[in-house]
N, C-alpha and C positions, 0 to 999 in steps of 0.2 A: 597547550596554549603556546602562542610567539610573539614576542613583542620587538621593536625595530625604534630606534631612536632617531634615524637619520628619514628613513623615508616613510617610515610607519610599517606595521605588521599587513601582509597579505591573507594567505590561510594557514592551514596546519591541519595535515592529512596524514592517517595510517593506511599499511600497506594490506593490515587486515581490519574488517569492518566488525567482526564478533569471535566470540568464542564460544560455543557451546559445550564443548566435552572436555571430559576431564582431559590435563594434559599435564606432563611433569616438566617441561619448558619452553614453550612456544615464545619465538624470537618476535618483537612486536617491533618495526620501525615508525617512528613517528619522525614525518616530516616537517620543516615549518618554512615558510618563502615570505620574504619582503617585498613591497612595490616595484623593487630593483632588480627584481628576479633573483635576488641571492638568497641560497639555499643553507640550512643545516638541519642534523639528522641526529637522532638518539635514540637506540636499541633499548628494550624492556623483555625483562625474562619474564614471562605470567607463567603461573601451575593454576590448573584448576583441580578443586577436590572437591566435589559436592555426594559425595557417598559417607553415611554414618562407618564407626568402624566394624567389623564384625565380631560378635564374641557368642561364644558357646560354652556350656559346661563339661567339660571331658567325660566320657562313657565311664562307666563301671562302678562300684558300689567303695566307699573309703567308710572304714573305720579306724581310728586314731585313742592314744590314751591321755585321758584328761593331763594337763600341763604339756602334751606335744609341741613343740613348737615350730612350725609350720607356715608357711608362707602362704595364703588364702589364694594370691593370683593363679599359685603354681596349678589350680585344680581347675584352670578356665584355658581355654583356647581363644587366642586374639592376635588379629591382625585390621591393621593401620590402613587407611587409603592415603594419598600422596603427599596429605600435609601431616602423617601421623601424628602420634597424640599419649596420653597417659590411660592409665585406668588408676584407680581407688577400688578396695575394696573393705568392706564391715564384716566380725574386723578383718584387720590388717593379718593377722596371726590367729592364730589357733591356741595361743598356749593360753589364752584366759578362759574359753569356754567350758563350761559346767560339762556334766556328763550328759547322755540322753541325746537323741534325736536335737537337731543342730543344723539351722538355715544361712548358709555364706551368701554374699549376697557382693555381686563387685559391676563397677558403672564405670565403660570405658569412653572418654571422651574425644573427638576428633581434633586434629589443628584447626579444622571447622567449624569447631563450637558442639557439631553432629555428638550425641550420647546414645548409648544405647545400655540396657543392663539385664543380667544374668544371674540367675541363683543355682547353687546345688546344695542338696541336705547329705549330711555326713552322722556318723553316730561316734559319738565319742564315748569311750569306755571307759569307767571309774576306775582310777588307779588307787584308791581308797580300797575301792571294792576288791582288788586282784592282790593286794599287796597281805603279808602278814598282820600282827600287832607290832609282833618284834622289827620289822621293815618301819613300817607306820612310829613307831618310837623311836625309834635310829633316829628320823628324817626329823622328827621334832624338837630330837635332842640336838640335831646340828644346824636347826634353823633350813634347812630345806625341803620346805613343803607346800613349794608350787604346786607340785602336780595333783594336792589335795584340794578338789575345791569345796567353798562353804556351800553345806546342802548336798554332796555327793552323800550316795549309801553304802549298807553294807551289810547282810546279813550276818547275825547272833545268833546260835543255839544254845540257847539256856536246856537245864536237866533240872530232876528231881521233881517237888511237887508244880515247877512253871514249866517243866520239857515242852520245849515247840523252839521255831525258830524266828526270831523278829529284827524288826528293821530298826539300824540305828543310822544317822546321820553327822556328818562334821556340824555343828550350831554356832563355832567361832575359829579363828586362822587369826586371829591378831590379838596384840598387845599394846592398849593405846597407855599414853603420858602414865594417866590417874592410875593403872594398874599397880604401878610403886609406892601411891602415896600410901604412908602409915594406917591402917584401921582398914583399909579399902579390901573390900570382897575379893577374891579369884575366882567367882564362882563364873564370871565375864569372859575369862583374860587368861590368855594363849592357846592351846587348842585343845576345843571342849566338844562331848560328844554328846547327842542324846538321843535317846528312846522313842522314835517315830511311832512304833506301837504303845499301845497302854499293854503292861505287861498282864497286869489281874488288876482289880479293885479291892483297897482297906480305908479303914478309916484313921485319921488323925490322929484321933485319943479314944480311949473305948469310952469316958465318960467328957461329957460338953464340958471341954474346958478349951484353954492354948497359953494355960498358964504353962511358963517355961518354954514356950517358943516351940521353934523346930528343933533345936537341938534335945527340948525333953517330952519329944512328944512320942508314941509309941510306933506312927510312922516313922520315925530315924532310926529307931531300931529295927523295925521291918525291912526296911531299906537298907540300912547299910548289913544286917545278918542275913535274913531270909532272902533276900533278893541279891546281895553278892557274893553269897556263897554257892548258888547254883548259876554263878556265871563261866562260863570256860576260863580253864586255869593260864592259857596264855595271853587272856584279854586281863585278869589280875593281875599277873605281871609286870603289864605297863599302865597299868592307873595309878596315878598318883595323891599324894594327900590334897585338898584343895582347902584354904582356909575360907570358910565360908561368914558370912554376919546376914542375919539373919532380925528381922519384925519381931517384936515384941506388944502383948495383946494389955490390955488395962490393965490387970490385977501385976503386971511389970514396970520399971521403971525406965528401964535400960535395953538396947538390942543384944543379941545375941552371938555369939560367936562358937564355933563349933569346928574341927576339923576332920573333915569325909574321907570317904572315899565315892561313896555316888551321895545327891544330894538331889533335891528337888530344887525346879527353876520358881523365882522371885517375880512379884510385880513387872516392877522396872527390866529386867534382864529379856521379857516376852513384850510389853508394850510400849518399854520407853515412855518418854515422856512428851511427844509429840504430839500427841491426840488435843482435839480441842472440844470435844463432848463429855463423855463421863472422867471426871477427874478420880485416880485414886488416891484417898487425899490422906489413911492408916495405917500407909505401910512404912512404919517409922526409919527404916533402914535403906528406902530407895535410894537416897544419896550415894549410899555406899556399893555401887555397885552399878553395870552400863547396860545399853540393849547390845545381845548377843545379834554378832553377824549376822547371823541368818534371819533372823527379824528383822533386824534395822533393812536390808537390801531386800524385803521382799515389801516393804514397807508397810509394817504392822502398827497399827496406832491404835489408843482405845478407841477411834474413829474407822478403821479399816484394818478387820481382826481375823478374816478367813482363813488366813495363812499359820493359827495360831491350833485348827482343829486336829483333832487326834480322835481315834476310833479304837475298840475295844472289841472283839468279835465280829467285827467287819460294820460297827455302827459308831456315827458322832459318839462320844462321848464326857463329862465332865473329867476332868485331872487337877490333880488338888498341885499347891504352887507352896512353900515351904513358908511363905508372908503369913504371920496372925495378922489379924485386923487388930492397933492398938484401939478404937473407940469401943472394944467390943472385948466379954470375958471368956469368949467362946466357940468364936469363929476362924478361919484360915479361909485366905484365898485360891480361888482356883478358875480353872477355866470352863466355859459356859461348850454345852456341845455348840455352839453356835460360833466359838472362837471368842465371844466376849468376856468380859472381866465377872466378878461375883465374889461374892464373900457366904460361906456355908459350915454348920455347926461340927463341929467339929467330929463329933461321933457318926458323921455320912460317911457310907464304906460309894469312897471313888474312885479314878483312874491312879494307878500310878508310870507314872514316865520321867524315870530318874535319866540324869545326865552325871556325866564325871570326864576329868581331864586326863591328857596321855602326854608322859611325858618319859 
């Protein structure tokens, strides 16, 4: 536009009438003329960029190991049109992703606004799984165990009358506040591992009771003798004591305390207390103790419990949880093939899927 104070504005003409292609600096003059015939001019740089940017996934197959820490973009190919641009990519790095098959995913954006977006799957290899006990214990004793993530696996060969070899998994990587207060469980709290497989099926107590808790029931001595003495001697090595507290059943007054070496998981430690349908309302010791990581992130509640199932010769099956029921002289809780909550007599020969700490 031109405006003129003296004799008033005439017109105001460019030297070009359009631009259609892209261009990285076309010189634009705009003229403007008064009544008076007097003229002035002013040059404009215009770029056009109407192309998205282009991005591709680079060829070839990446495997990487859990905690790597890696830069997501580096695994894409991308180039800018003339207003270039940024990309974003989920995530950003590598070093948090779990182990397993593994979708990058990055959105490159033009100075155009133009988006366009690209994925490649990668397999991340458990550094749980490659490493020793003795590695695996180092790392935990110096507080360096990124590259362990919760939920990664690890094959166990047990001998003698359970010889086979089963799955066990990281179930916690942290230490929240509550861990230090006085009377509070560790059955939670710093890195704990558990028994993916059901190892065999026993029962509780040979006769219906849960007087005396987990600590005096004949499950604890199954577990902690017969089931950790045919564990490999360099997986003994690095388990540690865990001071445990543990539900107490009616015919008690008080919770339990006991300290393990493997231990059965608790109410609260598999459902938390977020659920807002079936309340567990006997398991006098919940307080004492958190939902393990791997529950709480997979988001297990007595409302959404699938994540909770375990199998036994290749089928769902029940796993008894170290909680008596206090409303009850007789039962212990355990988990449902189904993943849900239950309370069952004590003398049921069920799953057992002990967990213990490494430190």
């Amino acid at each position: 536009d031109g405006t003129d104070s003296l004799s008033g504005h005439s017109n105001t003409s460019s030297n070009i009438t359009s631009i259609t292609n892209n261009t990285t600096n076309t010189v634009v003059t705009i003229t403007t003329t008064d009544l008076a015939g007097n003229t002035a001019t002013r040059n404009y740089n215009i770029k056009v960029d109407k192309d998205a940017p282009n991005l591709t996934a680079k060829t070839g197959t990446v495997e990487i190991m859990s905690g790597d820490s890696n830069t997501v973009s580096n695994y894409f190919n991308i180039s800018y049109g003339i207003s270039g641009g940024s990309i974003s990519c989920t995530p950003s790095n590598t070093s948090s992703l779990a182990s397993g098959s593994q979708t990058l995913s990055c959105t490159a954006t033009g100075g155009n606004g133009k988006k366009v977006t690209a994925t490649k799957s990668i397999t991340v290899k458990s550094q749980f799984a490659e490493d020793s006990w003795e590695t695996i214990a180092n790392a935990v004793k110096n507080n360096n165990t990124s590259k362990y993530k919760v939920g990664d696996t690890k094959e166990v060969t047990l001998t003698g009358s359970y010889a086979g070899t089963y799955t066990v998994r990281i179930a916690n990587n942290s230490t929240s506040a509550e861990c230090s207060t006085e009377g509070f469980s560790q059955t939670a709290c710093g890195f704990v591992v558990e028994f993916v497989d059901i190892i065999t099926t026993h029962v509780m107590n040979l006769i219906d009771t849960n007087s005396g808790g987990w600590p005096g029931s004949e499950m604890y001595n199954f577990v902690n003798t017969d089931i950790y003495n045919v564990l490999p001697s360099d997986l003994k090595n690095v388990i540690i004591d865990t001071y445990s507290v543990s539900s107490h059943g009616s015919r008690n007054s008080s919770n339990f305390t006991s300290t393990d070496k493997l231990y059965l998981l608790s109410t609260k430690e598999v459902w938390g207390k977020e659920g807002t349908g079936n309340t567990i309302k006997y398991d006098s010791a919940e307080a004492e103790t958190r939902q393990l990581d791997y529950y709480k992130n997979n988001g297990v509640t007595t409302d959404s419990y699938s994540g909770t199932v375990k199998t036994y010769q290749g089928s769902a099956n029940r796993w008894w949880l170290r909680a008596a029921n206090s409303n009850t002289s007789n039962t212990f809780y355990g988990v449902q093939p189904s993943g849900d909550w239950n309370h069952y007599n004590a003398y049921n020969s069920y799953g057992v899927a002990p967990a213990f700490r490494i430190g």
